[in-house]
C-alpha positions, 0 to 999 in steps of 0.5 A: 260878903257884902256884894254877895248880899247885895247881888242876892237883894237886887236879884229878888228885887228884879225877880219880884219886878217880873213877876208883878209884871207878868201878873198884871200883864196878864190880869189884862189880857185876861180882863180881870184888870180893865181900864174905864171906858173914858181910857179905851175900856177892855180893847185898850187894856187888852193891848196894853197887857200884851204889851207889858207880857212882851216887853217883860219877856223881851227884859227877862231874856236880854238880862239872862243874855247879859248875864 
């Protein structure tokens, strides 16, 4: 009963990690989130957002292939 319990909270931890990740992601891309102009301002945000949209992508399908 335990490992059941234990697959579930890992399971909504994960989920909950892609989920603010994707919101961030896109938050930036978006620029709602930007990054001051001493950091590289929106250019860099932007990139950087499509970065973590990717990447977050690239994690959910190797997890479910894994799986």
């Amino acid at each position: 009963m335990a490992k059941q319990g234990t697959k579930v909270l890992n399971f909504v931890a994960w989920l909950t990690g892609v989920i603010v990740s994707l919101s961030v992601g896109f938050a930036m891309v978006g620029g709602t989130l930007g990054l001051p102009g001493w950091l590289g301002g929106a250019i860099v945000a932007k990139i950087a957002g499509y970065i973590v949209v990717i990447t977050t992508v690239i994690g959910v399908v190797l997890a479910l292939i894994n799986q």
